[in-house]
Every structure is written in C-alpha cells, then in structure tokens.
DRENLO-972484 format. One record per residue (C-alpha): y, z, x. Coordinates in steps of 0.001 Angstrom, whole numbers. Last residue first. Layout:
<sites>
+---------+---------+---------+
:      c2 :      c3 :      c1 :
+---------+---------+---------+
:       Y :       Z :       X :
...
+---------+---------+---------+
</sites>
This chain:
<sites>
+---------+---------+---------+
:      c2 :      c3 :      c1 :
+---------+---------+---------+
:  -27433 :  -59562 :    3962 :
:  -27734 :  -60339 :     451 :
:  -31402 :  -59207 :     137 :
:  -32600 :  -62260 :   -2093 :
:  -29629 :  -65122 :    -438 :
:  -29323 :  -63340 :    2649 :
:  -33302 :  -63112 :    3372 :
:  -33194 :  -66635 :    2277 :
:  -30359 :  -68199 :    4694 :
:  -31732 :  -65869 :    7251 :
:  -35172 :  -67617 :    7199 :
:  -33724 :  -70462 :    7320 :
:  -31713 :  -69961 :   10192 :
:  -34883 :  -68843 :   11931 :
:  -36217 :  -72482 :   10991 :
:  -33500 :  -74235 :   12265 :
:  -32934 :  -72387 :   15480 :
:  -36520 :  -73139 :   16234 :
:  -36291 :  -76683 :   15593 :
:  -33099 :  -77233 :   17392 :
:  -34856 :  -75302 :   21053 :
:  -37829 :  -77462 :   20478 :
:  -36438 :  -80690 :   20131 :
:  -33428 :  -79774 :   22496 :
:  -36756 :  -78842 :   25118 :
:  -38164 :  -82137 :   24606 :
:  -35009 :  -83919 :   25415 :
:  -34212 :  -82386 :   28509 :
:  -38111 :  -82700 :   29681 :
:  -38269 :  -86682 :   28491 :
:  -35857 :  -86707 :   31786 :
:  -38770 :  -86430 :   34371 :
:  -36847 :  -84515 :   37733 :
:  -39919 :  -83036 :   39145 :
:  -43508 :  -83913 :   37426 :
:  -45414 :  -84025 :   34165 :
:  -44132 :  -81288 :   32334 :
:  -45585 :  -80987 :   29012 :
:  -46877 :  -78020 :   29920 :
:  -45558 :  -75594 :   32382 :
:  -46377 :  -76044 :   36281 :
:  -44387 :  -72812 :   38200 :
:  -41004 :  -73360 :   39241 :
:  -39746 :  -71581 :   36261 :
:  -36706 :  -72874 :   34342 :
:  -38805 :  -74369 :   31324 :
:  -39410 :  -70350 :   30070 :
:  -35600 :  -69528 :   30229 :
:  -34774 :  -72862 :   28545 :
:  -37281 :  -71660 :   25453 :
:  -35639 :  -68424 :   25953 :
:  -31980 :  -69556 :   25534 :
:  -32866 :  -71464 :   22499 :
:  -34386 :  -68415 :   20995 :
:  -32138 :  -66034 :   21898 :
:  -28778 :  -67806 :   20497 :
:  -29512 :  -67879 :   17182 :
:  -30937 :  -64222 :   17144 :
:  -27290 :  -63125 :   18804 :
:  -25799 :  -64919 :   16182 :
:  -27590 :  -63551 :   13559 :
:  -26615 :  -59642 :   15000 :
:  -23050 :  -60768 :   15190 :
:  -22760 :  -61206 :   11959 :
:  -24566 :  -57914 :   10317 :
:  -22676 :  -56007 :   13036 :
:  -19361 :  -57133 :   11229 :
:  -20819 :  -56502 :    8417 :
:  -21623 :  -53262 :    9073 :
:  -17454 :  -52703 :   10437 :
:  -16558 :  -53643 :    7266 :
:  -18640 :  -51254 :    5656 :
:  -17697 :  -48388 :    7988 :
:  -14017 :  -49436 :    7480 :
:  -14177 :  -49896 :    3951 :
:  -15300 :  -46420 :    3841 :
:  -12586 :  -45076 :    5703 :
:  -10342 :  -46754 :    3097 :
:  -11904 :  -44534 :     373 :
:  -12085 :  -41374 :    2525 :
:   -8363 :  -42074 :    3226 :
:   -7823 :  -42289 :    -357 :
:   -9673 :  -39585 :   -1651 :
:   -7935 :  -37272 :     531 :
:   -4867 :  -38786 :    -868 :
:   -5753 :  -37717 :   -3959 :
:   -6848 :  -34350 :   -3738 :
:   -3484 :  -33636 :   -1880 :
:   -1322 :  -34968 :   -4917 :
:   -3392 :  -33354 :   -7335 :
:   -2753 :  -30046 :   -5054 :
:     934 :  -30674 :   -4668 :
:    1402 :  -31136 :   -7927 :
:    -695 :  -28078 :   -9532 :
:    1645 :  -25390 :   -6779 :
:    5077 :  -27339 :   -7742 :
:    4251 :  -26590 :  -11246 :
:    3000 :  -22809 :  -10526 :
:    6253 :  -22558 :   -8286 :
:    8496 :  -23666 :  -11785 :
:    6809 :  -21777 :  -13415 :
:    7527 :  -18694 :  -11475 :
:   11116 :  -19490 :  -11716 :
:   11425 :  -19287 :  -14871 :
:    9389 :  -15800 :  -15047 :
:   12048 :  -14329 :  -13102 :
:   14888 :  -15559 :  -15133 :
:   13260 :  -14319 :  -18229 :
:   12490 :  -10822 :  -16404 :
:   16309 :  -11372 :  -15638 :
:   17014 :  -11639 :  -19456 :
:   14425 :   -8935 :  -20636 :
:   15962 :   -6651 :  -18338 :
:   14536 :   -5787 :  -14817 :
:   14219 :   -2166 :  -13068 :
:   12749 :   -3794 :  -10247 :
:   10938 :    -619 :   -8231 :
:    8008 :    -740 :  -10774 :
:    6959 :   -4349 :   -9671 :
:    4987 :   -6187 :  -11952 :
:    7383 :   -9497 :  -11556 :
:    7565 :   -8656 :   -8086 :
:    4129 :   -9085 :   -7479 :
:    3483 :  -12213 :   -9348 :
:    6575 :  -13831 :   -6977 :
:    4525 :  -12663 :   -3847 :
:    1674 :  -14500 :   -5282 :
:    3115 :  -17450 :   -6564 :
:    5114 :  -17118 :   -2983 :
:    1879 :  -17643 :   -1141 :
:      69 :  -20386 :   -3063 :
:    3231 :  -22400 :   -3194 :
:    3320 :  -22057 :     916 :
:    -754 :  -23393 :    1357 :
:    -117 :  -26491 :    -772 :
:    3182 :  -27221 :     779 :
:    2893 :  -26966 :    4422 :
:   -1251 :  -28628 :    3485 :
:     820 :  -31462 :    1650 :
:    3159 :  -31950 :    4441 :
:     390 :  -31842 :    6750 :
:   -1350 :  -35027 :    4701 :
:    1928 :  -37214 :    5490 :
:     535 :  -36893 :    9030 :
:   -2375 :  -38609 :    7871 :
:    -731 :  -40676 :    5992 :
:     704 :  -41891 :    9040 :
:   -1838 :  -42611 :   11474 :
:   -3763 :  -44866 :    8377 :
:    -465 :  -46756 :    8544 :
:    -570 :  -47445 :   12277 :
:   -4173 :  -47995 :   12295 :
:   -3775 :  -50974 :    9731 :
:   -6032 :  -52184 :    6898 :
:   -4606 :  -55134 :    5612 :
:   -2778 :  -55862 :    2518 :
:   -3838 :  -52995 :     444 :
:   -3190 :  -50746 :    3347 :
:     139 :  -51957 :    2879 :
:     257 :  -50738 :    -430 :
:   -1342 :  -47184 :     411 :
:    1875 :  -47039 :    2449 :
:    4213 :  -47424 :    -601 :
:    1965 :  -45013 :   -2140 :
:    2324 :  -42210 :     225 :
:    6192 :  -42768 :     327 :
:    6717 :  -42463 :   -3401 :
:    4214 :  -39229 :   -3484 :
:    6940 :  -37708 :    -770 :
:    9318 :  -38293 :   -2742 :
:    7996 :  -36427 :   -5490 :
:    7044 :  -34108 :   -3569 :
:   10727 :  -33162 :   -2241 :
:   11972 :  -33172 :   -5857 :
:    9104 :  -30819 :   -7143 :
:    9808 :  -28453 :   -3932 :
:   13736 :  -28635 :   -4571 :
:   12510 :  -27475 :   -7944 :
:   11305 :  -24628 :   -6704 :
:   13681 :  -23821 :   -4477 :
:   16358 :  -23821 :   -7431 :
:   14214 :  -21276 :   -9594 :
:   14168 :  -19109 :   -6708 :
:   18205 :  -19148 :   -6277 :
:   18270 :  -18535 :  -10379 :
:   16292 :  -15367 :   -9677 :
:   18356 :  -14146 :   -6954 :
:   21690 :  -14406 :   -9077 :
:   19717 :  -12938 :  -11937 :
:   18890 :   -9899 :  -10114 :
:   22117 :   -9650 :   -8244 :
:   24401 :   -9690 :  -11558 :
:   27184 :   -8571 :   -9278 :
:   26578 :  -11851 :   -7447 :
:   28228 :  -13238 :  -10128 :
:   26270 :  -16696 :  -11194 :
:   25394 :  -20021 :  -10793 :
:   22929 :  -22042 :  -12028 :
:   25454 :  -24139 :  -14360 :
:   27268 :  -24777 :  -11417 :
:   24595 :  -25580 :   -9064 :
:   26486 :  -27372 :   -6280 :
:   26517 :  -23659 :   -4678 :
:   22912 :  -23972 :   -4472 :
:   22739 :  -26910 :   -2068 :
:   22995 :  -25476 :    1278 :
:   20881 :  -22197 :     -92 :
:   18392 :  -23744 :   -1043 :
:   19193 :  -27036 :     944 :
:   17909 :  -25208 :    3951 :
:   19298 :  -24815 :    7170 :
:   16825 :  -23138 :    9555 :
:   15580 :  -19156 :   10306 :
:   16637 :  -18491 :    7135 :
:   17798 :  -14693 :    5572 :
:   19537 :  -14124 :    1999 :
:   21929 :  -11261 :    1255 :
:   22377 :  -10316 :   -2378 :
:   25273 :   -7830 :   -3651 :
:   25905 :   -5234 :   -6351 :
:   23941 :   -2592 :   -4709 :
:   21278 :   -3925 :   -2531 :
:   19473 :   -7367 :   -2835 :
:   17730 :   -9141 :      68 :
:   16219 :  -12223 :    -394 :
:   14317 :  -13805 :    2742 :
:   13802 :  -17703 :    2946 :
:   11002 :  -18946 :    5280 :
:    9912 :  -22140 :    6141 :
:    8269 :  -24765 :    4660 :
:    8243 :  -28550 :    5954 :
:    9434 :  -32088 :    5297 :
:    9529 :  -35328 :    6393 :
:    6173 :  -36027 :    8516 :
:    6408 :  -39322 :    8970 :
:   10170 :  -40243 :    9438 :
:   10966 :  -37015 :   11474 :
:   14158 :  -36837 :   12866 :
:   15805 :  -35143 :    9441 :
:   13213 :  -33046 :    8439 :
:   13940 :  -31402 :    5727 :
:   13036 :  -27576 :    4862 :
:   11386 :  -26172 :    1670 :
:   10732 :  -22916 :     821 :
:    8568 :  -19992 :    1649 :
:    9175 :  -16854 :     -40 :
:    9983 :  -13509 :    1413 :
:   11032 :  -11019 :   -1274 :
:   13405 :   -7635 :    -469 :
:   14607 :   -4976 :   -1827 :
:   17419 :   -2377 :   -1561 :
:   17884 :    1722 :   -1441 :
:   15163 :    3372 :   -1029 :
:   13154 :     615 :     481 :
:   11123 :   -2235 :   -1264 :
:    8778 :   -5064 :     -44 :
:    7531 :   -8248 :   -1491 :
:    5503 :  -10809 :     322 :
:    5548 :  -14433 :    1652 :
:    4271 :  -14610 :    4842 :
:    6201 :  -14622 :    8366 :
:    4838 :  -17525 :   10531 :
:    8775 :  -19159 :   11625 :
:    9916 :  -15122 :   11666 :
:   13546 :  -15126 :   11171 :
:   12803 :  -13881 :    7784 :
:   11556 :  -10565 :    9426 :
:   14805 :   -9970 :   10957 :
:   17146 :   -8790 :    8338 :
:   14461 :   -6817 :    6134 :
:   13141 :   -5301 :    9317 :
:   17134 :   -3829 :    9903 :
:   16704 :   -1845 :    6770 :
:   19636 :   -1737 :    4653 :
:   22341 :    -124 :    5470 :
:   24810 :   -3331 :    3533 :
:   28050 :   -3249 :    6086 :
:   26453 :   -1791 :    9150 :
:   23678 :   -3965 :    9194 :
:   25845 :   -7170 :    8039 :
:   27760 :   -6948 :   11573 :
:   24656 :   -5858 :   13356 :
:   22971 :   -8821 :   12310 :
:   25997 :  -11288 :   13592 :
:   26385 :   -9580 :   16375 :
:   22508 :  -10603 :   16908 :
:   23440 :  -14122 :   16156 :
:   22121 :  -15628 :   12572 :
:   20608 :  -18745 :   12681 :
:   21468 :  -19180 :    8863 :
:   22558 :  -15569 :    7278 :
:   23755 :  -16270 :    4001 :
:   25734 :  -13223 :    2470 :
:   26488 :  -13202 :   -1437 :
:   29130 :  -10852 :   -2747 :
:   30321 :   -7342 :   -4617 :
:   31545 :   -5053 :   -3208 :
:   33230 :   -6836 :    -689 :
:   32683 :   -7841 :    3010 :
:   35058 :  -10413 :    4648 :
:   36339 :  -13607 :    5408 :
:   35605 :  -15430 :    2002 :
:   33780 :  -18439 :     940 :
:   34233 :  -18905 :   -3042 :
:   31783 :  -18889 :   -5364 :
:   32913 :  -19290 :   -9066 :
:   34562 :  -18408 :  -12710 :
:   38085 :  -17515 :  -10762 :
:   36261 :  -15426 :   -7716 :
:   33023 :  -14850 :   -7003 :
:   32619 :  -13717 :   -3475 :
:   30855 :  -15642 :    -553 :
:   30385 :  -14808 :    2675 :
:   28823 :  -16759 :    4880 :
:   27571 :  -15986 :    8776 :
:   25839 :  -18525 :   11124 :
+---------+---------+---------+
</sites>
C-alpha cells in the first residue's frame, strides 16, 4: 500500500501525488508500487527493498544522494493472545526535502503517528520529521511493555493459586516477546549511535536534539525490557522449583506407604507357602489368620514409629 502525505494548512494531509516536499509510507508495497516511488525519489532501489526483509538488521547506510536507517519496531499481534507482540522492521529513507518509510507489516508507527499533533512536523524539515517518528517507536515499545508486564503478572497470580501447565505454557511464550524486544532495542541503540556520529548527517543542534531524544527513549525501552526479562526468568525458575520440591514430597509419601504395605504383605507372602512354617499346626487352623494380623499390625506399628521420629528430627 502507497501514502502520500503533504503538509498542508499546519498538517498532514493524504494526497494523490508526488511533491516536493512529502512523506511516503510504503506498507506491503506492490512492485508497481516500488517502481512508482523509484522513479519519483532515485534513490537506491536496496534502500526500498531491504526493509521488506522480515530478518533485516538494524543499520545505517548512506548514498550520494539520500540515507537510510533500519530500526526494528514494534508490531501487534492481533490473533495472538499469548504472544502479543513482535519487532519488525521500519526503513527511513530521507532525500531532498522528503522522507519515505518502508514496513513489511502495519505498524502503529507509522499508523499512529499522524495522531501525534504536537510530534508532527513538515516533511521539509526531513531530519526532524524522521527523528520525531523514532522517538514515537520508542515509546510505542515502553507502552507495549508495559502491557505486556500487566499480563505477566496477572498470570504469575494464578500461579499463586495453583500451579497450572497451561499458565506456565504461556509465560513462556510471553518470554519470546521479551527476547523480540530485548535483542531489537539492542540493535537500533546501535544503529541509532551510528547515525548520531555520522559525517554524512549534516545535523543542527535542534535535530541532533531530536536525535538524541529518541535515543533515550530506545536506551529506556532497552533497561525495561531486560529487568523485565531477568525477572520472569526468575520466576519460572522459582515455580520450577516448587515443582521439583513438590514433586520430592510427593515421592517422600509414597515411599512410606510403599514400606507400610511391604511388611504386611511379606509376612502373608511367607505364611502362603505349602511348606511347614512355625506356628502352624495343621491345614485350615483359624488361630493362623489371627496370628498373622498380630504380626503383620505390630510390624506396621513399629516402622510407623520409626517414621513418625525420623520425620519429627529430620522432617521428612
């Protein structure tokens, strides 16, 4: 999909066709699409196309004539309860007086910028108009992990309750949204450090302001998604811990009743011979029945005992 915007009467407004001066925002472009805003900008058709790229890193590149910075940003997920967000990646291309931007998926970067009024700004003033569209995906990423935090700990509550595969399931797959995150922020702090030192952007100390804004915010997003990571891999090794332990004591139980019912079960074992066995006077004499309960209920007794103390010293 193809947008053209302009800025007309203090704001954006979708127009038809090319100016001098504008914002394009290529979303699924076509490939008449492409060839359409190749001809119009002559910039380099790599800079159109490597966005499209689902595994394309973040990184800065320059040609003669234009720029361009690849950052990852954030993507909703809209049939995916579990897993509710992801990165993709956003290419900004500026040349002349214009910006085009590149996504493989709809993004509320983009989607949502135009609802930024006080963002918002001539494309003519490309630098800053490219700067304030960072500083907007990086606090979609602080909204978006936020959210994300609220959903992790509304699970952690059930877990509380009673320890449930289902829930364990999904915070692990809320876990990839943390690694999408974790491992995206890295990359465009990097790519963002690069332009910021960048000889080919011939920056004033406004945009260089703009610039460094929205590096904070990355850096932010970057700290929160680790402590947020770090902690939920603390949880799940917490509450894998109480699964080992309750599954030990769960052993530990069994184990006495298995001893409690050995011994009686030998004793009968032993009496169920047909070979002469003491206290057995003959075939079929009932005093036999009640002599082995004697036995058997002694026994039990006294290695219940012995239990009762071990537990009570050792706490088994």
């Amino acid at each position: 999909m193809l947008s053209i915007y302009r800025w007309e009467n203090g704001g954006l407004k979708e127009a038809d066709d090319f100016g001098e001066s504008c914002w394009i925002n290529l979303v699924e472009p076509t490939t008449t699409e492409l060839e359409r805003v190749l001809v119009h900008s002559k910039v380099s058709r790599d800079f159109l196309t490597d966005p499209l790229d689902a595994d394309e890193r973040p990184r800065f590149d320059y040609d003669d004539d234009s720029s361009m910075l690849i950052i990852h940003v954030p993507c909703p997920l809209e049939d995916d309860e579990v897993v509710p967000y992801r990165t993709v990646p956003l290419g900004i291309i500026i040349f002349g007086k214009s910006v085009i931007t590149v996504c493989s998926a709809r993004t509320p970067v983009t989607t949502a910028f135009l609802d930024q009024i006080r963002r918002v700004c001539p494309p003519s003033d490309q630098y800053r108009f490219a700067f304030r569209l960072l500083w907007h995906g990086g606090v979609l990423f602080l909204r978006y992990l936020h959210d994300v935090h609220l959903r992790t700990n509304a699970l952690e509550e059930e877990l509380h309750d009673s320890i449930s595969n289902k829930v364990l399931l999904k915070l692990l797959t809320i876990e990839k949204t943390f690694v999408y995150f974790t491992t995206s922020l890295k990359a465009d702090t990097i790519a963002l450090a690069r332009a910021n030192t960048a000889r080919q952007l011939v920056l004033s100390e406004d945009d260089r302001d703009q610039l460094e804004d929205a590096m904070v915010e990355y850096q932010q997003a970057l700290e929160t998604a680790t402590i947020h990571a770090n902690i939920l891999n603390g949880t799940l090794d917490t509450f894998a811990s109480l699964i080992n332990n309750n599954l030990n004591n769960v052993m530990k139980y069994l184990t006495a009743v298995t001893i409690f019912l050995a011994v009686p079960t030998l004793i009968t074992s032993a009496y169920g011979m047909n070979i002469k066995l003491p206290f057995v006077e003959g075939a079929g004499d009932p005093g036999v029945f009640w002599l082995l309960g004697a036995i058997a209920a002694c026994a039990t007794g006294l290695i219940g005992l012995v239990l009762f103390v071990l537990s009570r010293k050792r706490r088994f």
